[in-house]
PDB file with SEQRES, HELIX, SHEET and CRYST1 records, atoms N, CA, C and O in Angstrom:
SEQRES   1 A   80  UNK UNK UNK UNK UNK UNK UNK UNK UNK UNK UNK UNK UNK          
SEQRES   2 A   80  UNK UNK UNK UNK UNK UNK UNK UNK UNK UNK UNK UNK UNK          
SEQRES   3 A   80  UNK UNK UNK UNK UNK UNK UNK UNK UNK UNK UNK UNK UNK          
SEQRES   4 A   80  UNK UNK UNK UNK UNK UNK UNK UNK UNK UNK UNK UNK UNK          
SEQRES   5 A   80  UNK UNK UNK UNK UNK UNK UNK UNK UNK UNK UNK UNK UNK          
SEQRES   6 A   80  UNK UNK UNK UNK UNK UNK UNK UNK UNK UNK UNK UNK UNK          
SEQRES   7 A   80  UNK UNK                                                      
HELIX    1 AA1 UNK A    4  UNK A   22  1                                  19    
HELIX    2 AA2 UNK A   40  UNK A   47  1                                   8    
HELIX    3 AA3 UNK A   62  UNK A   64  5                                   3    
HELIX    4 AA4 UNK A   68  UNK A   79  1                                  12    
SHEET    1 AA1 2 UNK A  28  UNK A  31  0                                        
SHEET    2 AA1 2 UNK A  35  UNK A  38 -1                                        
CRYST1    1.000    1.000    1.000  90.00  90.00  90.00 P 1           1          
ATOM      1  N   UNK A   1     112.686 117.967  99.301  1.00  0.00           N  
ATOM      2  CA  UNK A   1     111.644 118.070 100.307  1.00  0.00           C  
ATOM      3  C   UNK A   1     112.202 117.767 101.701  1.00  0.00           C  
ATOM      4  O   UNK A   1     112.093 118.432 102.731  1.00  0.00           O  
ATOM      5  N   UNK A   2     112.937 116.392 101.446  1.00  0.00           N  
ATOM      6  CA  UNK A   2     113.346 116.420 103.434  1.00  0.00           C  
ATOM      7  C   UNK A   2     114.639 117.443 103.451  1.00  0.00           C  
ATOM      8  O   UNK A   2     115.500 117.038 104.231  1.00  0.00           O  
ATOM      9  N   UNK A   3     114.919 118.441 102.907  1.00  0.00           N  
ATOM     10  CA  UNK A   3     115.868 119.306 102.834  1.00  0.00           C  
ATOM     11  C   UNK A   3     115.433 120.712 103.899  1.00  0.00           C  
ATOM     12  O   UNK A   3     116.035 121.311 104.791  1.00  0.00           O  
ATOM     13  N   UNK A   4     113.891 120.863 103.181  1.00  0.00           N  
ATOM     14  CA  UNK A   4     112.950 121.801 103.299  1.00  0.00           C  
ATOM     15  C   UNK A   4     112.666 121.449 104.894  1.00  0.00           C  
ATOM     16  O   UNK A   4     112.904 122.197 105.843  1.00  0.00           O  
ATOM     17  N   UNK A   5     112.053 120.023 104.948  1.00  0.00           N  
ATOM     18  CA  UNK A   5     111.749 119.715 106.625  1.00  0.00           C  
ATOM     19  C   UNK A   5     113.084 120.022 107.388  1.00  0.00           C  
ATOM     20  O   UNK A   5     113.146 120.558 108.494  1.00  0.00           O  
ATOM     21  N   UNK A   6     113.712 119.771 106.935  1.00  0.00           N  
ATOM     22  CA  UNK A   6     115.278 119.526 108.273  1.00  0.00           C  
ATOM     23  C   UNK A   6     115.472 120.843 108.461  1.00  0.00           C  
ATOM     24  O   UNK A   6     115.471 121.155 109.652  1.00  0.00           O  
ATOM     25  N   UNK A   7     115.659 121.837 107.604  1.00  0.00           N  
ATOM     26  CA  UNK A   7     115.597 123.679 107.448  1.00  0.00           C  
ATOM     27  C   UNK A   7     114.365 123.912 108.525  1.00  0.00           C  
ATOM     28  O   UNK A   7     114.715 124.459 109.571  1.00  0.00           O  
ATOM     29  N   UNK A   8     112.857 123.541 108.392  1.00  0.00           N  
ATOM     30  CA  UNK A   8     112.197 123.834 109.221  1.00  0.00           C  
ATOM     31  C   UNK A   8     112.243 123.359 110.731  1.00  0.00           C  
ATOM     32  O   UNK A   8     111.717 123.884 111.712  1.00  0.00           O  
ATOM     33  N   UNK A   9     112.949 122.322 110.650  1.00  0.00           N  
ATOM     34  CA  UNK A   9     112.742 121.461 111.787  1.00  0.00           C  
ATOM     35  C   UNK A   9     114.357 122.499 112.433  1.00  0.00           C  
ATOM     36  O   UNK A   9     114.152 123.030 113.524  1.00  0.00           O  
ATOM     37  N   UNK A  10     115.137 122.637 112.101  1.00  0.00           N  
ATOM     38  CA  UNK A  10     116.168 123.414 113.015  1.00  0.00           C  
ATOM     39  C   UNK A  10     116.002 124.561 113.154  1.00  0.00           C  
ATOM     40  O   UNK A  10     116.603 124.981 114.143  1.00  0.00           O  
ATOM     41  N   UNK A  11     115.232 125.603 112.405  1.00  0.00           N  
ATOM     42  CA  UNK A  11     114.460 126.923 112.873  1.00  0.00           C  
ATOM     43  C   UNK A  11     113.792 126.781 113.958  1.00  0.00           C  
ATOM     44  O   UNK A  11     113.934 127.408 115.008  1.00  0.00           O  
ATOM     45  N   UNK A  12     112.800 125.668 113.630  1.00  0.00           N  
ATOM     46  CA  UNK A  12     112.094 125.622 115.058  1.00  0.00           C  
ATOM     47  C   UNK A  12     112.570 125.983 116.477  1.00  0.00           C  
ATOM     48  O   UNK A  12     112.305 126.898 117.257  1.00  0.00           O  
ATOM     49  N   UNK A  13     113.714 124.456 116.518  1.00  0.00           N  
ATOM     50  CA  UNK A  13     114.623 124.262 117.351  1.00  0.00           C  
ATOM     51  C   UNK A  13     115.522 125.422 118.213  1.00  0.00           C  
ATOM     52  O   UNK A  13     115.982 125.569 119.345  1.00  0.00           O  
ATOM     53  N   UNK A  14     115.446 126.348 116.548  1.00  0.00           N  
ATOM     54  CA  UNK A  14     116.230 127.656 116.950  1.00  0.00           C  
ATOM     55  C   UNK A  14     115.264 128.938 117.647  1.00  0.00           C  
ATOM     56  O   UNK A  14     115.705 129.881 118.303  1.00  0.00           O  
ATOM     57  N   UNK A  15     114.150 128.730 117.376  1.00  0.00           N  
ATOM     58  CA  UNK A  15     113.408 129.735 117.405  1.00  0.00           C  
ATOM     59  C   UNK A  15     112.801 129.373 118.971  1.00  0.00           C  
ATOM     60  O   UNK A  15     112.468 130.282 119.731  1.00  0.00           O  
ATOM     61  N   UNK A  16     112.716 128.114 119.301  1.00  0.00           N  
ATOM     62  CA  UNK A  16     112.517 127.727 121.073  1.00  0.00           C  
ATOM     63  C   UNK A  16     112.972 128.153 121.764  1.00  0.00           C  
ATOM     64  O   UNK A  16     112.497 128.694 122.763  1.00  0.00           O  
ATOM     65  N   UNK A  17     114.884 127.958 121.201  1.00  0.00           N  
ATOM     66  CA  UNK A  17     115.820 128.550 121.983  1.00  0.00           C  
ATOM     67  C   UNK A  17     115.733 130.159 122.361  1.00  0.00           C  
ATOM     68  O   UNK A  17     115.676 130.541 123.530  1.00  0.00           O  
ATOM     69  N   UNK A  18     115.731 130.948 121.355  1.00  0.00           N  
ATOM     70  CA  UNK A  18     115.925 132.161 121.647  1.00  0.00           C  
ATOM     71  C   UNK A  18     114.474 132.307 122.248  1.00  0.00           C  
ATOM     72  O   UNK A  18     114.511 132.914 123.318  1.00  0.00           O  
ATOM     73  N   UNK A  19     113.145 131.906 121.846  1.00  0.00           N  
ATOM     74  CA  UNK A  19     111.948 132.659 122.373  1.00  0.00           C  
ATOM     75  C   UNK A  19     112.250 132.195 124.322  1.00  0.00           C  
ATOM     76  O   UNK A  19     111.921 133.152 125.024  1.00  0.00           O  
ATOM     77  N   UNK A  20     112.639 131.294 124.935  1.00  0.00           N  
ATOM     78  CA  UNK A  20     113.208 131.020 126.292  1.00  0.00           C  
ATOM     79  C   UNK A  20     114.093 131.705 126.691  1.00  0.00           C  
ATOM     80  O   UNK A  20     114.217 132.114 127.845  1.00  0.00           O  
ATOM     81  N   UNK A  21     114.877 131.924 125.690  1.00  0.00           N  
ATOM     82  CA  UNK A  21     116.697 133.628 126.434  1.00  0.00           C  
ATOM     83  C   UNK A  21     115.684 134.592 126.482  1.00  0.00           C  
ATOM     84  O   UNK A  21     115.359 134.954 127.613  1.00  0.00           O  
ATOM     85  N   UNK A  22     114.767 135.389 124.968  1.00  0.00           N  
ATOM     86  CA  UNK A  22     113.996 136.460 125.082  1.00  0.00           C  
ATOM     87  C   UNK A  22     112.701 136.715 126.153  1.00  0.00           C  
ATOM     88  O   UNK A  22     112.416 137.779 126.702  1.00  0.00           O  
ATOM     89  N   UNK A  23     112.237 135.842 126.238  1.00  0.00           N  
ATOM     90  CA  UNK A  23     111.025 135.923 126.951  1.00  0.00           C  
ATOM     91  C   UNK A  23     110.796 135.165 128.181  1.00  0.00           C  
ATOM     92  O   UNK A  23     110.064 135.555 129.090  1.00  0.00           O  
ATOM     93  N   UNK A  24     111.616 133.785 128.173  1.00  0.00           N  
ATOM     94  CA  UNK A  24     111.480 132.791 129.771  1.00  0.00           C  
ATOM     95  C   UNK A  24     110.467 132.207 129.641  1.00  0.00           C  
ATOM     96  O   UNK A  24     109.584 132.805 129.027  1.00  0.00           O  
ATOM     97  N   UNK A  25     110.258 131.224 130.005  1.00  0.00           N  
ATOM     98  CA  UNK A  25     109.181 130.719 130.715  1.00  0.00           C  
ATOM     99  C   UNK A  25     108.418 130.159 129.676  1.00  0.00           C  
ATOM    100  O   UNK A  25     107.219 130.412 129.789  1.00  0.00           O  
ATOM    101  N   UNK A  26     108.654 129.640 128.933  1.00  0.00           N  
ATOM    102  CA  UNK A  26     107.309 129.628 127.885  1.00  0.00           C  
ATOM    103  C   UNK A  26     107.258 127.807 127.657  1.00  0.00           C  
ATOM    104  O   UNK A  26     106.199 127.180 127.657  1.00  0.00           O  
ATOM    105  N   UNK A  27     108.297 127.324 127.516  1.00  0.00           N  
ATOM    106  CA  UNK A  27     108.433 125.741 126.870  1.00  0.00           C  
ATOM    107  C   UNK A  27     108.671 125.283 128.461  1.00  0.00           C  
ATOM    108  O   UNK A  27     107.946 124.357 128.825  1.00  0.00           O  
ATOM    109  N   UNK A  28     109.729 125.895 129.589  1.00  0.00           N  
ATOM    110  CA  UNK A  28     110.144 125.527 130.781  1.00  0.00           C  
ATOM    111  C   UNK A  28     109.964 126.335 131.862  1.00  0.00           C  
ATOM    112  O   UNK A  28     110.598 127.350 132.151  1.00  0.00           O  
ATOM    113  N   UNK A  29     108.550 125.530 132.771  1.00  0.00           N  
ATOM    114  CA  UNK A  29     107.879 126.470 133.124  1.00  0.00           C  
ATOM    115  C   UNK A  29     107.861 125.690 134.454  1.00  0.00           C  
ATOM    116  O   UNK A  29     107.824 124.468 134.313  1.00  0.00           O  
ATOM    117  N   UNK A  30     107.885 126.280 136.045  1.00  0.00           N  
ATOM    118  CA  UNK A  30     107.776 125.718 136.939  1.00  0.00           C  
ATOM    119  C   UNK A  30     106.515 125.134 137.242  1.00  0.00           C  
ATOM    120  O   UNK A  30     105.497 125.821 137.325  1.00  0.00           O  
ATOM    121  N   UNK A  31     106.534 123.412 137.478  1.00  0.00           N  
ATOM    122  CA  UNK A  31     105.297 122.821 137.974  1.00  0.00           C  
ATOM    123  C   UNK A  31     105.108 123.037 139.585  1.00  0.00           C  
ATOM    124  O   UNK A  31     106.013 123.532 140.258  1.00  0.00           O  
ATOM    125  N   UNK A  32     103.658 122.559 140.242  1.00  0.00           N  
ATOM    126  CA  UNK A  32     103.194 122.429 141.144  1.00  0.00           C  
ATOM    127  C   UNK A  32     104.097 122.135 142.484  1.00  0.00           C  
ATOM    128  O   UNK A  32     103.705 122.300 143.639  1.00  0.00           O  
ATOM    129  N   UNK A  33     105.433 121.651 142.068  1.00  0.00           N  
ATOM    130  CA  UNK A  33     106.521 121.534 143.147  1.00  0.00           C  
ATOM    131  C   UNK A  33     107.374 122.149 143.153  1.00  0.00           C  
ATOM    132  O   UNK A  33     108.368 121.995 143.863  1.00  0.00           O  
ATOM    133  N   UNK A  34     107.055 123.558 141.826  1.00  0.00           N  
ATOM    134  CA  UNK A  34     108.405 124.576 141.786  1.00  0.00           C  
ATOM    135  C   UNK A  34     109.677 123.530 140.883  1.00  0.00           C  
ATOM    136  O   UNK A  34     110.888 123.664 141.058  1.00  0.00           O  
ATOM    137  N   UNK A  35     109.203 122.776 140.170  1.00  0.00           N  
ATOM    138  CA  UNK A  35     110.345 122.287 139.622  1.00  0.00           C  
ATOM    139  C   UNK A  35     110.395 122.604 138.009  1.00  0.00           C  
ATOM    140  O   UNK A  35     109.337 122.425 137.405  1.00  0.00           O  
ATOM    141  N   UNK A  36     111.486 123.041 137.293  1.00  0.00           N  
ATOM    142  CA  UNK A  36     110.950 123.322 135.882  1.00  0.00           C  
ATOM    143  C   UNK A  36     110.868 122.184 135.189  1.00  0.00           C  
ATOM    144  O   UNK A  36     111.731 121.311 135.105  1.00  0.00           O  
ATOM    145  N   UNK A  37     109.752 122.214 134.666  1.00  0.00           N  
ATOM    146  CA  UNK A  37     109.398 120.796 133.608  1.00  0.00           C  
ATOM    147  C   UNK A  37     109.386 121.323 132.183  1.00  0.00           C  
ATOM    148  O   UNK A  37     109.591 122.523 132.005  1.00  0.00           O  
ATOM    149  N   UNK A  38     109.132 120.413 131.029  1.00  0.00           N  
ATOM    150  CA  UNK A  38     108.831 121.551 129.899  1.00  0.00           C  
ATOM    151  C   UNK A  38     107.669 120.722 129.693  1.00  0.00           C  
ATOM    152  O   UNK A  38     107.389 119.572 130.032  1.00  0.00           O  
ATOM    153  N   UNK A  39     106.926 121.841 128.887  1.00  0.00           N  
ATOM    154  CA  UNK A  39     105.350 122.256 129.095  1.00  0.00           C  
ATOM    155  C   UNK A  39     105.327 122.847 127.722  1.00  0.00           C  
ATOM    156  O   UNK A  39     105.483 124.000 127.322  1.00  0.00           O  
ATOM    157  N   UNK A  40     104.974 121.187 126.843  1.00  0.00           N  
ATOM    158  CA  UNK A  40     104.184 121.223 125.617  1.00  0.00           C  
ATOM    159  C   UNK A  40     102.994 122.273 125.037  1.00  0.00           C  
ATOM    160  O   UNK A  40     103.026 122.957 124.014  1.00  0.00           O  
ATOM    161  N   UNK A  41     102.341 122.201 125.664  1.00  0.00           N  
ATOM    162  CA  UNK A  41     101.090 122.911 125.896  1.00  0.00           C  
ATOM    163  C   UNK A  41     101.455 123.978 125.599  1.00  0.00           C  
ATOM    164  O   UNK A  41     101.284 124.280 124.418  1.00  0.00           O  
ATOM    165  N   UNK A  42     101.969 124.786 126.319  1.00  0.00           N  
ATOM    166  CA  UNK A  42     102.740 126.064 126.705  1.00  0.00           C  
ATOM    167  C   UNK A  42     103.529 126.878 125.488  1.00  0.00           C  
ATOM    168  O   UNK A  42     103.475 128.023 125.039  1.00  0.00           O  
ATOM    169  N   UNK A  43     104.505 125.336 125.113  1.00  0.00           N  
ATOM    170  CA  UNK A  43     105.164 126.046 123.777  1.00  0.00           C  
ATOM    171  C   UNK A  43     104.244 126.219 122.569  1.00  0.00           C  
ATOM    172  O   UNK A  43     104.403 127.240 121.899  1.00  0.00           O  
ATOM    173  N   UNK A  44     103.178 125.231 122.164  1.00  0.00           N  
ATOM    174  CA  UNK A  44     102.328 125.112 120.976  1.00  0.00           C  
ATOM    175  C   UNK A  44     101.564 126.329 121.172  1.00  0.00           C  
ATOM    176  O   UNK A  44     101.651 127.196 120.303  1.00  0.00           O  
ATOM    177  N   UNK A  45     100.610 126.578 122.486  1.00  0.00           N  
ATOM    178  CA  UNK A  45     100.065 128.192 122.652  1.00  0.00           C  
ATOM    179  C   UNK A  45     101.085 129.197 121.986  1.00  0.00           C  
ATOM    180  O   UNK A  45     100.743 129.852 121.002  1.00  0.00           O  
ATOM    181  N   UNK A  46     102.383 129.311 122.557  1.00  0.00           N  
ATOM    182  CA  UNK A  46     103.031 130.042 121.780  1.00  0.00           C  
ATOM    183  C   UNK A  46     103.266 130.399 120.628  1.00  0.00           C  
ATOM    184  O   UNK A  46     103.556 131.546 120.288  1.00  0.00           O  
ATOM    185  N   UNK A  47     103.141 129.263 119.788  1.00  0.00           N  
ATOM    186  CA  UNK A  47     103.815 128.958 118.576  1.00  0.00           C  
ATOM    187  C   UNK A  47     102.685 129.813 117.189  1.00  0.00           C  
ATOM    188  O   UNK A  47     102.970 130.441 116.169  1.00  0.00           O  
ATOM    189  N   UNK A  48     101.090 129.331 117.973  1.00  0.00           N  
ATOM    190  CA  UNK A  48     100.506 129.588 117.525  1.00  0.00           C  
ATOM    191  C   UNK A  48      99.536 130.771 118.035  1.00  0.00           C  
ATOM    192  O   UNK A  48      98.346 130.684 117.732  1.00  0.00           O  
ATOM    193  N   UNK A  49      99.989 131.887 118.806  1.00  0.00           N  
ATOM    194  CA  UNK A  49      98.883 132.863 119.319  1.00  0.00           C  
ATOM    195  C   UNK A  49      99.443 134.142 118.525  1.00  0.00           C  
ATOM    196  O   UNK A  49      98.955 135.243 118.777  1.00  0.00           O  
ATOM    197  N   UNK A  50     100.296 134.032 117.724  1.00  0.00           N  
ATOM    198  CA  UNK A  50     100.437 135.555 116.539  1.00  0.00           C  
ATOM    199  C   UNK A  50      99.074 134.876 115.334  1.00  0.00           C  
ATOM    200  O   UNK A  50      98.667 135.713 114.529  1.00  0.00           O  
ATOM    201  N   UNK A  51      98.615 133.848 115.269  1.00  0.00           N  
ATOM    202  CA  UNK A  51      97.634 133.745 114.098  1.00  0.00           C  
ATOM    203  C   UNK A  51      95.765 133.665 114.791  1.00  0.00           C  
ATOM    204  O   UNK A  51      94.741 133.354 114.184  1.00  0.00           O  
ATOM    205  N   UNK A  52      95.959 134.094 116.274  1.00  0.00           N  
ATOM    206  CA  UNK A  52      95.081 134.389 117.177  1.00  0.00           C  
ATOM    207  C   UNK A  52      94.971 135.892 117.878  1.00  0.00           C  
ATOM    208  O   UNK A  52      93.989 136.257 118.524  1.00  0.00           O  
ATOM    209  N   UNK A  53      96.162 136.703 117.636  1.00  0.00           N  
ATOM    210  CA  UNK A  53      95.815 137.798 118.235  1.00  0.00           C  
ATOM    211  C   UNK A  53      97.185 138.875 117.188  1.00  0.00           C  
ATOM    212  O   UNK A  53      97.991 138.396 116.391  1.00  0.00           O  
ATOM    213  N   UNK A  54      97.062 140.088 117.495  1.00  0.00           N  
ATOM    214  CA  UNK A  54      97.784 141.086 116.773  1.00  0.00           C  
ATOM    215  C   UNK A  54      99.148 141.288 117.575  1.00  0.00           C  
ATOM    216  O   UNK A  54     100.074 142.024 117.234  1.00  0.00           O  
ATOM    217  N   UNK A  55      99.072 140.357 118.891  1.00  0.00           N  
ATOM    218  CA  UNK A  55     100.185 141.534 119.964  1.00  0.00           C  
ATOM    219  C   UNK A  55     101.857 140.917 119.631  1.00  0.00           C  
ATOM    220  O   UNK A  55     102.904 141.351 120.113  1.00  0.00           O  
ATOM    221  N   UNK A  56     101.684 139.824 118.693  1.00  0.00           N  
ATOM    222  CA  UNK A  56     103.056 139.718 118.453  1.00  0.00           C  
ATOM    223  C   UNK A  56     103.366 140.213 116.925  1.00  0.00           C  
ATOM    224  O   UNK A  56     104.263 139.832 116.173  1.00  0.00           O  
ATOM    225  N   UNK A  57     102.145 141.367 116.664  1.00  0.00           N  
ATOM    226  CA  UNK A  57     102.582 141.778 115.195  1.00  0.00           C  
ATOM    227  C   UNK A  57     103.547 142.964 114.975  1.00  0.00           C  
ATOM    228  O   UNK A  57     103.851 143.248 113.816  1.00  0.00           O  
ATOM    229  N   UNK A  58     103.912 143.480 115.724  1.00  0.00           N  
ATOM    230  CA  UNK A  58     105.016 144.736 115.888  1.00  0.00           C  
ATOM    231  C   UNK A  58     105.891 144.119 115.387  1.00  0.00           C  
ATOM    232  O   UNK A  58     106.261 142.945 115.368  1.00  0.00           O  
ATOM    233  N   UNK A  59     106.385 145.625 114.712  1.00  0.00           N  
ATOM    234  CA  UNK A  59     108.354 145.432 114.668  1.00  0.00           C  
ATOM    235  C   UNK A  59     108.959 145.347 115.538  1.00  0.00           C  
ATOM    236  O   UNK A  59     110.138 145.427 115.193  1.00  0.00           O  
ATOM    237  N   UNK A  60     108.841 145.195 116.769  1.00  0.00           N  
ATOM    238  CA  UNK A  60     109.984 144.825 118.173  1.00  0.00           C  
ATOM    239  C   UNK A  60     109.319 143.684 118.728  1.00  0.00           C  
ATOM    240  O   UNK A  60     109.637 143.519 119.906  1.00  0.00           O  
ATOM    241  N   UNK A  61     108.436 142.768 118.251  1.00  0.00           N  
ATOM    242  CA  UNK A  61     108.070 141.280 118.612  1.00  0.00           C  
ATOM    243  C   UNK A  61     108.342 140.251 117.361  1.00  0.00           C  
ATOM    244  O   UNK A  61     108.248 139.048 117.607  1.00  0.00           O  
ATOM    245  N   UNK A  62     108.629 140.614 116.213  1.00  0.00           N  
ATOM    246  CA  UNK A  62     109.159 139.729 115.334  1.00  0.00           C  
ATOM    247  C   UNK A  62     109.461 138.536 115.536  1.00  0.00           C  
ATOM    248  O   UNK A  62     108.910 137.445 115.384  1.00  0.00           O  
ATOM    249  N   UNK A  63     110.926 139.100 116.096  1.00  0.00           N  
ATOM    250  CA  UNK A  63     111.760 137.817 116.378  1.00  0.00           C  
ATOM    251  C   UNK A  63     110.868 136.394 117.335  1.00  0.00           C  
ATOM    252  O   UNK A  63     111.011 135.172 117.379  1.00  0.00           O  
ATOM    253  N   UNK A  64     110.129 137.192 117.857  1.00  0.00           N  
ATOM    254  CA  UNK A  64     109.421 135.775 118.542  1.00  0.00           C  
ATOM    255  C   UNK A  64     107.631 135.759 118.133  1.00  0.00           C  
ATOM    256  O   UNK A  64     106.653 135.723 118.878  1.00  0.00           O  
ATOM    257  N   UNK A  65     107.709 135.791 117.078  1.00  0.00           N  
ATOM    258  CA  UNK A  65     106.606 135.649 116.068  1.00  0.00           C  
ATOM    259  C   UNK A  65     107.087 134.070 115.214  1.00  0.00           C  
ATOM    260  O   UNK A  65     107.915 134.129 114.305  1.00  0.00           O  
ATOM    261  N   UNK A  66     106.706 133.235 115.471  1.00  0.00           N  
ATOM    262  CA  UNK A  66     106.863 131.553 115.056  1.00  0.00           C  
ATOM    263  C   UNK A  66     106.389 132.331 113.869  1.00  0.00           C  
ATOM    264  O   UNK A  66     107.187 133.185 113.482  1.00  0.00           O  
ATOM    265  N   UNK A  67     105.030 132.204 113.065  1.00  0.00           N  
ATOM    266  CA  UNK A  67     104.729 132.111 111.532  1.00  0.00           C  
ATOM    267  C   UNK A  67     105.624 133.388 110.734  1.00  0.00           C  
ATOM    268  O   UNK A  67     105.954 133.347 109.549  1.00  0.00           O  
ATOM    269  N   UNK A  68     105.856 134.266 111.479  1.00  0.00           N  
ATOM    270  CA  UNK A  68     106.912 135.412 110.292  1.00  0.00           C  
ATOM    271  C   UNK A  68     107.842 134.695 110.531  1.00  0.00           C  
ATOM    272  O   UNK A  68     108.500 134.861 109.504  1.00  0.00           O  
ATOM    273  N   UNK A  69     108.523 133.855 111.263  1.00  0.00           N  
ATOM    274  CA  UNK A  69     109.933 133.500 111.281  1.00  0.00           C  
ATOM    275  C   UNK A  69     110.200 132.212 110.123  1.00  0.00           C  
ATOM    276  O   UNK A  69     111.147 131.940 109.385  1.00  0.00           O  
ATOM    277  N   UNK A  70     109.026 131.664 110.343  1.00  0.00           N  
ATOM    278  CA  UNK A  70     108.682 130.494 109.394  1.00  0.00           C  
ATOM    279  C   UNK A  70     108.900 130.924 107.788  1.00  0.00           C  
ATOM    280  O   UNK A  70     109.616 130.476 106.892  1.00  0.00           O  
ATOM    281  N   UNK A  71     107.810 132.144 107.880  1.00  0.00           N  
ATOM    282  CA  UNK A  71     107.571 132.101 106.705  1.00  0.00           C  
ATOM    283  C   UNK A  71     108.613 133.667 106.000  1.00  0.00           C  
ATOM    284  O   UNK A  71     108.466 134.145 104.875  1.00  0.00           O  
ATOM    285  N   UNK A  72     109.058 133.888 106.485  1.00  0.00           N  
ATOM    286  CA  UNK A  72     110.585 134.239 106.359  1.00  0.00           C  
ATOM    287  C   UNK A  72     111.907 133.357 105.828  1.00  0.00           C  
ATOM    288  O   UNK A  72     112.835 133.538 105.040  1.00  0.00           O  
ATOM    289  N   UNK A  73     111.525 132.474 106.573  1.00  0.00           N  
ATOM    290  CA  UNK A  73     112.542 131.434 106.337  1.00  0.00           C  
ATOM    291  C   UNK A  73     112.373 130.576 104.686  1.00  0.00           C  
ATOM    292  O   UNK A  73     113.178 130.165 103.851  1.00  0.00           O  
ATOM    293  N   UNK A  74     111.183 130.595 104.781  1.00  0.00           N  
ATOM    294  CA  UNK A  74     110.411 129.863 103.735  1.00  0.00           C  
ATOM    295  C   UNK A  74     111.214 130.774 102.409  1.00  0.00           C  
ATOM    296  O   UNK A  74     112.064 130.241 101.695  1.00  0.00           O  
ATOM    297  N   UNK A  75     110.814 132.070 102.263  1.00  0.00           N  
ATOM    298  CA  UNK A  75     111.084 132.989 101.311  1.00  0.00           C  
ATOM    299  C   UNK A  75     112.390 132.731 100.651  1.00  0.00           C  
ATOM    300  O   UNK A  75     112.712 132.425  99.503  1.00  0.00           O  
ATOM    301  N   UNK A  76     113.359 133.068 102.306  1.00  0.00           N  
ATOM    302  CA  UNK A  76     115.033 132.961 101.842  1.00  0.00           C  
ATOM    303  C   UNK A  76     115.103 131.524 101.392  1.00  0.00           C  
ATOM    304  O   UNK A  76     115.901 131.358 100.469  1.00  0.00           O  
ATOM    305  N   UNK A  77     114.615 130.685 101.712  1.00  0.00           N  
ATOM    306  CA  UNK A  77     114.603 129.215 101.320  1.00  0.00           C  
ATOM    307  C   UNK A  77     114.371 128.960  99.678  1.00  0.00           C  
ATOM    308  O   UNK A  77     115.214 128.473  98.925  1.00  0.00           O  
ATOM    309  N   UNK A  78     113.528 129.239  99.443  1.00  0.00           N  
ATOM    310  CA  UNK A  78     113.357 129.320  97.686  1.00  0.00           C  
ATOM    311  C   UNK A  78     113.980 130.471  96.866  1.00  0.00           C  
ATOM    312  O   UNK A  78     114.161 130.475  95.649  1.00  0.00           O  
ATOM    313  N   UNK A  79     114.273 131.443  97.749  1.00  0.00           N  
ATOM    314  CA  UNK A  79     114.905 132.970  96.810  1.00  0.00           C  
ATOM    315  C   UNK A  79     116.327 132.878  96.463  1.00  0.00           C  
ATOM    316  O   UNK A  79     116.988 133.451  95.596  1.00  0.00           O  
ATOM    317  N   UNK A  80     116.733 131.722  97.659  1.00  0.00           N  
ATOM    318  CA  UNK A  80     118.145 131.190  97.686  1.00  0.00           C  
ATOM    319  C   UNK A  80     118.674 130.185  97.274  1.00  0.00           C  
ATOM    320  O   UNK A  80     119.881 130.008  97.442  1.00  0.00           O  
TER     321      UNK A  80                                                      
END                                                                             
């Protein structure tokens, strides 16, 4: 089980990274003084608006689809 968390917990990690190279702006976002802060808020909206709307359901938004990446991971995780 904490095998399973640490696997999820560095996808995550991984999946922050690239959704910020692919897209910008999402976790580190300029505040009110133009300074980049990171912006909790911001990433969790993210994380969770493919199980709120269809527009990250394409085959060319995948990769920054949090629950297919998850549950992708999940699959190869037990298939493997």
């Amino acid at each position: 089980m904490l095998k399973l968390l640490f696997v999820i917990f560095v996808v995550t990690l991984c999946f922050i990274g690239w959704s910020e190279y692919s897209v910008g702006s999402i976790a580190f976002r300029p505040n009110s003084m133009n300074q980049k802060t990171f912006n909790l808020s911001s990433l969790l909206e993210f994380l969770v608006h493919p199980l709120k709307s269809r527009t990250l359901w394409t085959f060319q938004t995948l990769d920054i689809n949090y629950p297919f990446v998850i549950g992708y991971t999940l699959l190869i995780y037990y298939f493997v």
